[in-house]
TORDREN-408228 format. One record per residue: x, y, z of N, C-alpha, C in turn; residue number from 1. Coordinates in steps of 0.05 Angstrom, whole numbers. Atoms other than C-alpha are relative to their C-alpha. Example, Ala and Ser with C-alpha at 12.3 -4.5 7.8 and 13.67 -1.06 7.14 Angstrom:
BEGIN
+--------+--------+--------+--------+--------+--------+--------+--------+--------+-----+
!     nx !     ny !     nz !    cax !    cay !    caz !     cx !     cy !     cz !   i !
+--------+--------+--------+--------+--------+--------+--------+--------+--------+-----+
!     18 !    -24 !      0 !    246 !    -90 !    156 !     18 !     24 !      0 !   1 !
!    -16 !    -24 !     -1 !    273 !    -21 !    143 !    -15 !     22 !     14 !   2 !
+--------+--------+--------+--------+--------+--------+--------+--------+--------+-----+
END
This chain:
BEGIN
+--------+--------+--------+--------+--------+--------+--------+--------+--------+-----+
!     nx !     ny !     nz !    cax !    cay !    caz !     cx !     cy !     cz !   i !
+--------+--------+--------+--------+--------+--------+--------+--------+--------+-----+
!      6 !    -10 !    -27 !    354 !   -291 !   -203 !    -23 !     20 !     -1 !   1 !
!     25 !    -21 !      7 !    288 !   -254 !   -192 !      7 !     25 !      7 !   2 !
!     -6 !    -26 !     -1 !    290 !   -185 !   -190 !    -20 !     13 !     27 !   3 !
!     13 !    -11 !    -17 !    261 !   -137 !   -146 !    -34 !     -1 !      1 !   4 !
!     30 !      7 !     -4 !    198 !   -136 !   -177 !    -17 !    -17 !      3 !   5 !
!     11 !     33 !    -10 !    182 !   -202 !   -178 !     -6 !    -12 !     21 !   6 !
!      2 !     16 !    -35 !    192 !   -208 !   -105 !    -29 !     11 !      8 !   7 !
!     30 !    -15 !    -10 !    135 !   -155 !    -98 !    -33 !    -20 !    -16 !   8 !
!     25 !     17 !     16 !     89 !   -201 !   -148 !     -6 !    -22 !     18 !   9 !
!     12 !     32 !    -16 !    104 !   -267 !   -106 !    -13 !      6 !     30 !  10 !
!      9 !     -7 !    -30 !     92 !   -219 !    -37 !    -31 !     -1 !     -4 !  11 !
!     29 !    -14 !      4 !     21 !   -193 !    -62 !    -10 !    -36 !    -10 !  12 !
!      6 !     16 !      6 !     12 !   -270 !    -84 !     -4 !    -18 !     20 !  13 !
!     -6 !     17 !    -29 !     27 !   -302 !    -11 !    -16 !     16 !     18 !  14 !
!     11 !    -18 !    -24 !    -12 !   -242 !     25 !    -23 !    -20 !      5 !  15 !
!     19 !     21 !    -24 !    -74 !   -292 !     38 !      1 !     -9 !     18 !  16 !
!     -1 !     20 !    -23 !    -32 !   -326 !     79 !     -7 !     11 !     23 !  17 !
!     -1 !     -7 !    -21 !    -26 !   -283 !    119 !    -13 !      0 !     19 !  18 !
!     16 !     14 !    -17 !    -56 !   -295 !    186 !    -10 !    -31 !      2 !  19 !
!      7 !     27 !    -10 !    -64 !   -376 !    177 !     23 !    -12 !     12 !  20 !
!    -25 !     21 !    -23 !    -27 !   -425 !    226 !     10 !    -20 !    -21 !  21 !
!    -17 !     11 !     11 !     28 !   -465 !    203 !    -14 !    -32 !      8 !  22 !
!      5 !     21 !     -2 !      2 !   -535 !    194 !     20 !    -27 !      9 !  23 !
!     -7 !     24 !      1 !     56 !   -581 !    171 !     39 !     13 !    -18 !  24 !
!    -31 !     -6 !     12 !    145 !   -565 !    149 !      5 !    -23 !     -6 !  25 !
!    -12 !     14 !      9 !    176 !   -601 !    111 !     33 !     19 !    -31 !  26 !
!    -21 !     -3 !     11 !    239 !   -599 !     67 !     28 !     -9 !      3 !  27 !
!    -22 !      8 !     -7 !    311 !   -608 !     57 !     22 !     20 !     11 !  28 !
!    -16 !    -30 !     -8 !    338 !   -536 !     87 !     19 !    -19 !     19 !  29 !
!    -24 !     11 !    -18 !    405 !   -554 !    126 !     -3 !     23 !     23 !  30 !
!      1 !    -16 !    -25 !    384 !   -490 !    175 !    -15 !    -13 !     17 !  31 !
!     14 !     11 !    -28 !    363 !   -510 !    245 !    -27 !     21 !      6 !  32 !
!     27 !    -17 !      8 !    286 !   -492 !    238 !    -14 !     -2 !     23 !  33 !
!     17 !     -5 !    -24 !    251 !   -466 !    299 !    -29 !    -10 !      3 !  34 !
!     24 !     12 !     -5 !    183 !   -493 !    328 !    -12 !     20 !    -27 !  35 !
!     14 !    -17 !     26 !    143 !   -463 !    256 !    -34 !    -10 !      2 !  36 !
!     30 !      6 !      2 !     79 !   -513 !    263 !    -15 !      6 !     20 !  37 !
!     13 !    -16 !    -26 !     24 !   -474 !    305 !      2 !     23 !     -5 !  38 !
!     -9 !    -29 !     -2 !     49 !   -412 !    293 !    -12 !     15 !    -27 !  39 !
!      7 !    -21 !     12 !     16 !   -353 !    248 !     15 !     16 !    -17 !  40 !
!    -12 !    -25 !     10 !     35 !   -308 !    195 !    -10 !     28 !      6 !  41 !
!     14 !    -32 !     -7 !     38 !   -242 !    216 !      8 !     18 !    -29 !  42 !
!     -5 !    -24 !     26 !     62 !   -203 !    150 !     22 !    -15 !    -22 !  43 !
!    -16 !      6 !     27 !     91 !   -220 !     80 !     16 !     21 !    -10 !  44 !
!      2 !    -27 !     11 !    144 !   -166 !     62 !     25 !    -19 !    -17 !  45 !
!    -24 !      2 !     16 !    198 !   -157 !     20 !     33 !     11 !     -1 !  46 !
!    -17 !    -19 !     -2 !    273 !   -127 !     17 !     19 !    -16 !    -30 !  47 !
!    -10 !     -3 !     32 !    301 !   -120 !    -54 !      3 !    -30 !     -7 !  48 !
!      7 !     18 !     23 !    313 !   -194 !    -82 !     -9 !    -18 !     26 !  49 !
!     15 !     20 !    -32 !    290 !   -229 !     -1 !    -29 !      2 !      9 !  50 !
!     28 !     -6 !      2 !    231 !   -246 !      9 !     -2 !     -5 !     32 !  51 !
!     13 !      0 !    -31 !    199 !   -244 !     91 !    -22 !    -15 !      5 !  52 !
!     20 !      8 !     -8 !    160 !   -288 !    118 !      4 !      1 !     36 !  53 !
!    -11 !     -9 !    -30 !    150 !   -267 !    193 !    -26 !     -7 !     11 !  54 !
!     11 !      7 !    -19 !    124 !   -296 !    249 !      4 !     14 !     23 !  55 !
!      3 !    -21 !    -17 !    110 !   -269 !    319 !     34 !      1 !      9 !  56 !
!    -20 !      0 !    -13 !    185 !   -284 !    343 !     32 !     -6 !    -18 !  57 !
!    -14 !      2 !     14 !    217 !   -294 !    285 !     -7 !      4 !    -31 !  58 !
!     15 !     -6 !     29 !    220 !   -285 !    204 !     21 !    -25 !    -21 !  59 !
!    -14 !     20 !     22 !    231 !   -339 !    149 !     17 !     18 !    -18 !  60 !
!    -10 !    -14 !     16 !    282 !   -301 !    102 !      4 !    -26 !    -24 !  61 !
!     -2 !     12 !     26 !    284 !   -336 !     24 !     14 !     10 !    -24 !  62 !
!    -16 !     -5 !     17 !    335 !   -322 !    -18 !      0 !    -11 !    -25 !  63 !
!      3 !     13 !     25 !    322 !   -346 !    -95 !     30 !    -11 !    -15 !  64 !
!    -17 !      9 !      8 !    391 !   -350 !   -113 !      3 !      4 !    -33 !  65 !
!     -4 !    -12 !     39 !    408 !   -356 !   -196 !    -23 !    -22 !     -2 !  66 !
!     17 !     17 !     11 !    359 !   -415 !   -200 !    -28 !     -8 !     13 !  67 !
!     26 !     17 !    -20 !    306 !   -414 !   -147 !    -24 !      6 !     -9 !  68 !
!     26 !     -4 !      8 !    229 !   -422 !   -155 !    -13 !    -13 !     24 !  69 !
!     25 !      4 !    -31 !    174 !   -428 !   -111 !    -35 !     -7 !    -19 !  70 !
!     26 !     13 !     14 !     97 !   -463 !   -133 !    -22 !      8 !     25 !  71 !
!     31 !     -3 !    -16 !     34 !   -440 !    -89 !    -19 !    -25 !    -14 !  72 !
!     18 !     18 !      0 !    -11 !   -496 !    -74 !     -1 !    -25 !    -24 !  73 !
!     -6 !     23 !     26 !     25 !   -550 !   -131 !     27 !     -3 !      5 !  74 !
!    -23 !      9 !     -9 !     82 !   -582 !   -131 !     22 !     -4 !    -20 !  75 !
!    -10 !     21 !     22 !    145 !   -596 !   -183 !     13 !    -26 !     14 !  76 !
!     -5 !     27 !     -9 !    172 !   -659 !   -186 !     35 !     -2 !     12 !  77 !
!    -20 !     -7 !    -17 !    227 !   -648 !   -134 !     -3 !      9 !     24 !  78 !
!      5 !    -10 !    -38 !    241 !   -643 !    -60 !      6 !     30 !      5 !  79 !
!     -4 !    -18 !      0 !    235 !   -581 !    -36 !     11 !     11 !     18 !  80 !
!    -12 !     -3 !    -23 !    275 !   -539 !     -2 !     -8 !      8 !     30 !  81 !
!     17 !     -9 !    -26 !    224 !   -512 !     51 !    -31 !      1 !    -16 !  82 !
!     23 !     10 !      7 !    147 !   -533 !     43 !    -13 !      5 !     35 !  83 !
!     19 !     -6 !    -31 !     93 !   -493 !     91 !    -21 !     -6 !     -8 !  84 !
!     24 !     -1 !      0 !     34 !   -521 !     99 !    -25 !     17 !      9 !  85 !
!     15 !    -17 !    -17 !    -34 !   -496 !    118 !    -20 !    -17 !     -3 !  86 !
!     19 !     22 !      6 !    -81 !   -550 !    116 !     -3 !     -5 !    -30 !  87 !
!     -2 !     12 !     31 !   -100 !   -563 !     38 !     20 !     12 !    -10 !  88 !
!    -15 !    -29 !     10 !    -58 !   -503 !     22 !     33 !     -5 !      7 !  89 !
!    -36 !      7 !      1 !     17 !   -504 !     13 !     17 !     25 !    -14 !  90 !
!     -9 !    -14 !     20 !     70 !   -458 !     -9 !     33 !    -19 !     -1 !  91 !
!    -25 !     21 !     -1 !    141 !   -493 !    -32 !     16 !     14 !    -13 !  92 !
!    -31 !    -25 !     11 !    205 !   -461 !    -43 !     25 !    -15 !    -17 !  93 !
!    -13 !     22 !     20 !    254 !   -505 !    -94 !     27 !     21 !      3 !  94 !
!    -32 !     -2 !     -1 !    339 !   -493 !    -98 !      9 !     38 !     18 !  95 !
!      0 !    -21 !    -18 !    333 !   -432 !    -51 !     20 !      5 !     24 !  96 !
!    -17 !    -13 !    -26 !    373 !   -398 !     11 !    -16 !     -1 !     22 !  97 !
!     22 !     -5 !    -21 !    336 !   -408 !     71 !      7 !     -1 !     26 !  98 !
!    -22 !    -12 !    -32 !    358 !   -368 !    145 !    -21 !      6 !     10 !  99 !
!     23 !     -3 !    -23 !    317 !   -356 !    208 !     12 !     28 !     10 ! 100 !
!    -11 !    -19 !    -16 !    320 !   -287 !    231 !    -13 !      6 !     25 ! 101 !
!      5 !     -1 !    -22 !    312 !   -269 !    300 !     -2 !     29 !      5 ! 102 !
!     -1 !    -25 !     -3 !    329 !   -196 !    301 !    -28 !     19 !    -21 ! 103 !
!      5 !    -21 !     19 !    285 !   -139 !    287 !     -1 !      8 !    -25 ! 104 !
!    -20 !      8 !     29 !    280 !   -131 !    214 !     12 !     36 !     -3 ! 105 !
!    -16 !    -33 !     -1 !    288 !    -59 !    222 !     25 !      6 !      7 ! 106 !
!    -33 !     -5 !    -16 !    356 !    -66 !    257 !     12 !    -17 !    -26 ! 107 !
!    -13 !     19 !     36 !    375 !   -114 !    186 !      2 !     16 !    -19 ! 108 !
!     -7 !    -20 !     32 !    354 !    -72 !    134 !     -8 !     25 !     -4 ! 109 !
!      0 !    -21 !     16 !    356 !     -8 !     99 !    -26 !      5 !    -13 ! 110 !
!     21 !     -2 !     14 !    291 !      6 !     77 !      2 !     26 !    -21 ! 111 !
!    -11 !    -13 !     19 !    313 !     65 !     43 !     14 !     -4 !    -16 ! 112 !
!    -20 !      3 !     27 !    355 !     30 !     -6 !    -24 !    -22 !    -16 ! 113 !
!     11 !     17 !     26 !    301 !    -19 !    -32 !    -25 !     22 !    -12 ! 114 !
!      7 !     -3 !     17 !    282 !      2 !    -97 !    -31 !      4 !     -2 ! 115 !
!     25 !     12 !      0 !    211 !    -18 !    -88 !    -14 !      5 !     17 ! 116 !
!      7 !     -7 !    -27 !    194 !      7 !    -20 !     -8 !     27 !      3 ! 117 !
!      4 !    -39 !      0 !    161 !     80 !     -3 !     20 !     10 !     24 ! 118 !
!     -6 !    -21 !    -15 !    198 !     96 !     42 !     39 !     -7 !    -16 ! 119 !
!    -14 !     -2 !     11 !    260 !     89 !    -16 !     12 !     28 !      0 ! 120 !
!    -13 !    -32 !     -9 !    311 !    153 !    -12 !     21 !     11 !    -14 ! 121 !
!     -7 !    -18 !     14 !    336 !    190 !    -69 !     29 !      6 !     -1 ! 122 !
!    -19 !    -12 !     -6 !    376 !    222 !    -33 !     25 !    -16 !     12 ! 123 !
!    -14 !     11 !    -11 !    412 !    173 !      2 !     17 !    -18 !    -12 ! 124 !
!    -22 !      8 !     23 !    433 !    142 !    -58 !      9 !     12 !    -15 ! 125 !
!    -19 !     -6 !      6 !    466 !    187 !    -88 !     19 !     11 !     22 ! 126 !
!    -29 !    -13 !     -7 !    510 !    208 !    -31 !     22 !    -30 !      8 ! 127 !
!    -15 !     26 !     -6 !    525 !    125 !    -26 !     23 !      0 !    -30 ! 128 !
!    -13 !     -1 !     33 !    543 !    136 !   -105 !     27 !     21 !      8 ! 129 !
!    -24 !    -12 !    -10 !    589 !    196 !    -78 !     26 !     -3 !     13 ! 130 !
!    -12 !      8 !    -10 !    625 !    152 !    -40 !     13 !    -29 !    -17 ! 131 !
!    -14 !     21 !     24 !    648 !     97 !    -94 !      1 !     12 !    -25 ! 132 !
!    -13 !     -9 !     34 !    679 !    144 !   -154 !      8 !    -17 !    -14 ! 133 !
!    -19 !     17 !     14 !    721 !     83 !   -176 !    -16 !    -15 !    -14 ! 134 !
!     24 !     28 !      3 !    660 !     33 !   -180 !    -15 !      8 !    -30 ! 135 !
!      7 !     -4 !     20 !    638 !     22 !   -251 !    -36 !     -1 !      0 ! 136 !
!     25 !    -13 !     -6 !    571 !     47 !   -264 !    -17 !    -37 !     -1 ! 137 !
!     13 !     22 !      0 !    548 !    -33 !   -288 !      1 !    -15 !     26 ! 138 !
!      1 !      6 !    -26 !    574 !    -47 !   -212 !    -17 !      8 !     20 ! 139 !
!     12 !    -14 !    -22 !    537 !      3 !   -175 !    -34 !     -9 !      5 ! 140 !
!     29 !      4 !     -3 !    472 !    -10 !   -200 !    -11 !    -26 !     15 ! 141 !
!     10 !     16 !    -13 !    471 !    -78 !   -173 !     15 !    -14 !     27 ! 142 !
!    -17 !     -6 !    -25 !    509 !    -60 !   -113 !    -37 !      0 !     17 ! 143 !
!     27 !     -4 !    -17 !    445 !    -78 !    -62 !     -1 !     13 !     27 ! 144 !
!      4 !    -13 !    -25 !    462 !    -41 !     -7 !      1 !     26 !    -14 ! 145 !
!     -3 !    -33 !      6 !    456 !     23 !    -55 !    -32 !     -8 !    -13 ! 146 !
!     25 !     15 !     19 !    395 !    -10 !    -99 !    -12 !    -26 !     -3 ! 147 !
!     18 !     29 !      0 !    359 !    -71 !    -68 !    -20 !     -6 !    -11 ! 148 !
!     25 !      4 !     12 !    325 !    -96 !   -110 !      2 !     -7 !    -27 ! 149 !
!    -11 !    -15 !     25 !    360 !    -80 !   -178 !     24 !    -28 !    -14 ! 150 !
!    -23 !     22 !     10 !    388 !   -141 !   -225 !      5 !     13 !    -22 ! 151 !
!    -19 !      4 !     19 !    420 !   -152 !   -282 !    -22 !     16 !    -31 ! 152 !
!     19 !      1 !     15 !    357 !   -140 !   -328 !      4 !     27 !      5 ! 153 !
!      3 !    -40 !     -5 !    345 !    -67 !   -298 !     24 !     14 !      1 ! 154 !
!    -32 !    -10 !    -10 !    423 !    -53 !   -295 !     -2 !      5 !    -41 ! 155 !
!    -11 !     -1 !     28 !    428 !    -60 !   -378 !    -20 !     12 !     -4 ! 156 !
!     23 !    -22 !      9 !    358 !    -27 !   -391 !      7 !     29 !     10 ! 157 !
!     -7 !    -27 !    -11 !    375 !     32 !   -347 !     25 !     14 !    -13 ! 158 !
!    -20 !     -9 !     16 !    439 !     48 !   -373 !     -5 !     -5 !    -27 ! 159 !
!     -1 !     -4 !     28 !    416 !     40 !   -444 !    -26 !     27 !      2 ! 160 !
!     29 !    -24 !      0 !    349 !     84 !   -429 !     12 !     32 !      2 ! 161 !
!    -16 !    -24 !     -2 !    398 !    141 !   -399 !     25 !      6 !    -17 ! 162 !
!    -24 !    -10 !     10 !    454 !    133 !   -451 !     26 !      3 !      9 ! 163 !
!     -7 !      1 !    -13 !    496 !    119 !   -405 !     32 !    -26 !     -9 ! 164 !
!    -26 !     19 !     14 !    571 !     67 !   -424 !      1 !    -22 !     26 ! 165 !
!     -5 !     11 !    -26 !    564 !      6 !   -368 !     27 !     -1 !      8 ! 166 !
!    -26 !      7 !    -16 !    637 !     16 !   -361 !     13 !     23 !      7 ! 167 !
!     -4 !    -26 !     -8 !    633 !     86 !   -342 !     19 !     -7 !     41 ! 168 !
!      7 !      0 !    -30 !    660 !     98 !   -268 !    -20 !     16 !      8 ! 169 !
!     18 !    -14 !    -10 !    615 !    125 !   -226 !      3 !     33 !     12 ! 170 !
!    -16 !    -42 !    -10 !    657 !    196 !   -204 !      6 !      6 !    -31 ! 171 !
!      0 !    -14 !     18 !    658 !    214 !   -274 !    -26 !     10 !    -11 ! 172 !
!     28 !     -8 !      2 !    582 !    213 !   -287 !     -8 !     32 !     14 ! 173 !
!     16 !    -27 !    -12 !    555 !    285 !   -284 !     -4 !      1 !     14 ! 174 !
!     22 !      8 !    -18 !    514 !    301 !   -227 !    -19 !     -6 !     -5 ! 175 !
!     31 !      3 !     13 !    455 !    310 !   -264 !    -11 !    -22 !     -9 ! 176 !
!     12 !     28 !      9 !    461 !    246 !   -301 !      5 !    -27 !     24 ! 177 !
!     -2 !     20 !    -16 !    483 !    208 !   -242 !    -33 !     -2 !     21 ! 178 !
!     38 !     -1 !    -10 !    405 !    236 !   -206 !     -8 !    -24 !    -29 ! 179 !
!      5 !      7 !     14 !    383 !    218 !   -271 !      9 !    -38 !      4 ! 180 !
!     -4 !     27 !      0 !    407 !    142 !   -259 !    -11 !     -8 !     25 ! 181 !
!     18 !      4 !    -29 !    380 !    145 !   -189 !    -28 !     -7 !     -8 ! 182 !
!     25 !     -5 !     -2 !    318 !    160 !   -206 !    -19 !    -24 !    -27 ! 183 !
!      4 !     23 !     22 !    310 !    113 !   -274 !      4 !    -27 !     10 ! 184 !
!     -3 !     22 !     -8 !    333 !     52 !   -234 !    -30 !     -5 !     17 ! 185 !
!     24 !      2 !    -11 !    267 !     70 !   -189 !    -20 !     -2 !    -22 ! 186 !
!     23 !     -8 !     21 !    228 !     82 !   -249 !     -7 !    -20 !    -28 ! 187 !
!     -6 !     16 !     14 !    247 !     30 !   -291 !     -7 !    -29 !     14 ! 188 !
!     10 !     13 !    -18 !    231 !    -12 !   -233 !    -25 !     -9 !      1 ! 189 !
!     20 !     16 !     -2 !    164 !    -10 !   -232 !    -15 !      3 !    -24 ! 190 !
!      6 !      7 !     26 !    154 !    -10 !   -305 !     -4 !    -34 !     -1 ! 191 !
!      1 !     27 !     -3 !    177 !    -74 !   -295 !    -16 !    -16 !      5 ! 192 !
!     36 !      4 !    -20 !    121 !    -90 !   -243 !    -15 !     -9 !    -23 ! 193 !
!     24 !      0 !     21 !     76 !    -69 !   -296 !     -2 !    -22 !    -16 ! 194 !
!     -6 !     12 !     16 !    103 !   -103 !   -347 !     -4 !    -38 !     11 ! 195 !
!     -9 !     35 !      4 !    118 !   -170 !   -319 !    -30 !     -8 !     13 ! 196 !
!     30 !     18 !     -4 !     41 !   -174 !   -287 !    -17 !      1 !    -23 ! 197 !
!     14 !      8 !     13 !     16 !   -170 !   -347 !      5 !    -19 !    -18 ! 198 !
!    -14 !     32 !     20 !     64 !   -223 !   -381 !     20 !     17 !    -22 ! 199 !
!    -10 !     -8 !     26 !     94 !   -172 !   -434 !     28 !     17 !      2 ! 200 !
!    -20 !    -12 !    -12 !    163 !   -154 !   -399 !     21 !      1 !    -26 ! 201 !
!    -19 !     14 !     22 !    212 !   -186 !   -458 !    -10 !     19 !    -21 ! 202 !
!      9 !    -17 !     20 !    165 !   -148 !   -508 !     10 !     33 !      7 ! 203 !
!    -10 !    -29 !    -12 !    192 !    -78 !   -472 !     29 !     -8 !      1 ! 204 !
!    -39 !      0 !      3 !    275 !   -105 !   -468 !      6 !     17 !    -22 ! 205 !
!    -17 !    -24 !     15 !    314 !    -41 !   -507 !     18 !    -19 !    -13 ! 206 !
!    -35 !     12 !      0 !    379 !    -78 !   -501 !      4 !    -18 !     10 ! 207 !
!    -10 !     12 !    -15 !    384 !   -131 !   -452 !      0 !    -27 !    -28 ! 208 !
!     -3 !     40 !     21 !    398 !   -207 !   -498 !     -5 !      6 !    -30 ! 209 !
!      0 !    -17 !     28 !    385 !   -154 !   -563 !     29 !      1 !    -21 ! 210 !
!    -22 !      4 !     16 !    433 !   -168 !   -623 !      9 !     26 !     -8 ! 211 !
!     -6 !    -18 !      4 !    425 !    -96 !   -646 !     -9 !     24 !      6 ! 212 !
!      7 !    -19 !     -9 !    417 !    -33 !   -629 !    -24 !     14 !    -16 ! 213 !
!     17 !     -4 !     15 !    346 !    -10 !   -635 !     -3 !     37 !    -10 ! 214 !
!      7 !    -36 !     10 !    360 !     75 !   -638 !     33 !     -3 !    -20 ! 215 !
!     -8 !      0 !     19 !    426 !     62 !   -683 !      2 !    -27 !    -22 ! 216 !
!      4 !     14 !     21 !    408 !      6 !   -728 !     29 !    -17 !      4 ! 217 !
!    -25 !      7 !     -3 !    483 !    -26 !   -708 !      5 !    -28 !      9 ! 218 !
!      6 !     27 !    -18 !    504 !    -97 !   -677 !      7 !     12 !     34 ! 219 !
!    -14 !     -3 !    -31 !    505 !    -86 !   -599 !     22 !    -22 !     15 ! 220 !
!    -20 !     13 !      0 !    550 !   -114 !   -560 !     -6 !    -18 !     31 ! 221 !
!     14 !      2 !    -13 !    547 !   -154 !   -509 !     27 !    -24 !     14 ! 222 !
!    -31 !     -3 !    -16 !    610 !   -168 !   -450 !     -9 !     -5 !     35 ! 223 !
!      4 !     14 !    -32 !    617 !   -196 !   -379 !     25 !     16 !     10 ! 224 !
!    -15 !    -23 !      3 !    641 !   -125 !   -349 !     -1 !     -1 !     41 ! 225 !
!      6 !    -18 !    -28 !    654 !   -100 !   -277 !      8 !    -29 !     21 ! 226 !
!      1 !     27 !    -13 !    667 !   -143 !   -212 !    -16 !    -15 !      0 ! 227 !
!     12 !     24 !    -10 !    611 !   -167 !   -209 !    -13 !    -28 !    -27 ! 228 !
!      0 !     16 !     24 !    619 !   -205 !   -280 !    -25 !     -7 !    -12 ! 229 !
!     23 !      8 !     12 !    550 !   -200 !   -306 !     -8 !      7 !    -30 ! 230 !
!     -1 !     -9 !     23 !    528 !   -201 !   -377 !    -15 !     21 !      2 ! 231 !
!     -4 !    -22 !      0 !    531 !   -136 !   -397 !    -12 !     -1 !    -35 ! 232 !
!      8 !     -5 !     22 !    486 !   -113 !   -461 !      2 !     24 !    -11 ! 233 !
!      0 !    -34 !      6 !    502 !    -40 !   -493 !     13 !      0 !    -25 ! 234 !
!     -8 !     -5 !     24 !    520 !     -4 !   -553 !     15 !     18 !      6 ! 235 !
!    -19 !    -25 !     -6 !    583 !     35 !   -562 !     -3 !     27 !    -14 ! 236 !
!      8 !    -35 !     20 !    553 !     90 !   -610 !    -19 !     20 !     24 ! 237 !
!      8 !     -6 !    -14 !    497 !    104 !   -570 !      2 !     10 !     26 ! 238 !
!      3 !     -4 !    -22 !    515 !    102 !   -499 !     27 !     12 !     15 ! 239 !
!    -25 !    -24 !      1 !    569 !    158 !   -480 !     17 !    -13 !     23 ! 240 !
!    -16 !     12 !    -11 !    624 !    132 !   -443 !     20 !     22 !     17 ! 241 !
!     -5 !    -21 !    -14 !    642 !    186 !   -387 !     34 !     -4 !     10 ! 242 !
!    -15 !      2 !    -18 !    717 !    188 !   -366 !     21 !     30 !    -10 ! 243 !
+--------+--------+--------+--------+--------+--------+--------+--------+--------+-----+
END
């Protein structure tokens, strides 16, 4: 599933469109798809792993899912699930989520919780963290209504970067180190960015798919923890285990 930053790579990748008329739809989406050909892009945004495509009366919303991909102006060899034309120009969306929103997107989402966004809010996530003590710290992080934006990749880097046990709860974490995880999930974020536009993201993984621990020389370990059952990469020497 792409991560937050990635969504911002494929936004800044689709911004040409913006402003050309919709030529030609096609696909196999089972949502009931409003008049789209004729109509204009007004803005490409993003909200933590969704991507926006918005027109004057409405917005394409794209959900990637664990396996989705999308091809600008080429095609793989497969139907796709939503395919916008623009005369030669095409963008195509493959095993995807695809919803028509009608509302406001401001009245939808939180822009202070994605990760990725300036007008992201500090503060607002930790008093969301204040309010789930029970929730294990490998839960919280990719809790998206606290950290849109934030997978599985930046969930095991972050807690290995801060030293942190992914099976901490979250009301036992310090305060200090619980900022401290606020603020690394943003920061670790757009490392990522960095990292993955220049191709050398995998060459920067600490811990995540890592056999051993690279600050104690040890085997790491590596466990499908928390509700939301994701593999989980950490070392038990290393990463202090708060309870």
């Amino acid at each position: 599933m792409p991560e937050g930053p990635s969504l911002v790579i494929l936004k800044e990748a689709l911004a040409p469109f913006t402003g050309k008329k919709v030529t030609g739809v096609e696909g196999n989406t089972r949502v009931p798809l409003p008049a789209i050909k004729g109509k204009k892009i007004t803005a490409i945004k993003t909200w933590g792993k969704e991507l926006l495509i918005c027109f004057p009366e409405f917005t394409i919303r794209v959900h990637f899912l664990l396996f989705g991909t999308y091809r600008i102006n080429e095609r793989k060899d497969m139907a796709p699930r939503l395919r916008l034309s623009f005369g030669k120009q095409e963008i195509n969306f493959y095993t995807s989520a695809i919803r028509i929103l009608y509302e406001p997107l401001n009245e939808i989402y939180d822009w202070s919780a994605d990760v990725m966004s300036p007008d992201w809010s500090h503060r607002k996530a930790m008093a969301k963290l204040r309010n789930i003590p029970g929730t294990l710290v490998c839960d919280a992080i990719l809790d998206q209504r606290i950290f849109a934006g934030a997978g599985n990749i930046i969930k095991n880097e972050v807690l290995f970067r801060i030293r942190v046990h992914p099976a901490t709860p979250v009301g036992k974490l310090p305060a200090r180190k619980r900022s401290q995880l606020v603020k690394d999930v943003v920061d670790y974020s757009f490392l990522f960015l960095e990292w993955k536009k220049a191709y050398v993201l995998k060459k920067h993984w600490l811990i995540h798919t890592k056999k051993i621990c690279p600050r104690c020389n040890i085997p790491a370990h590596k466990a499908y923890l928390g509700k939301t059952n994701r593999r989980t990469f950490f070392c038990d020497n290393c990463q202090v285990f708060y309870d």
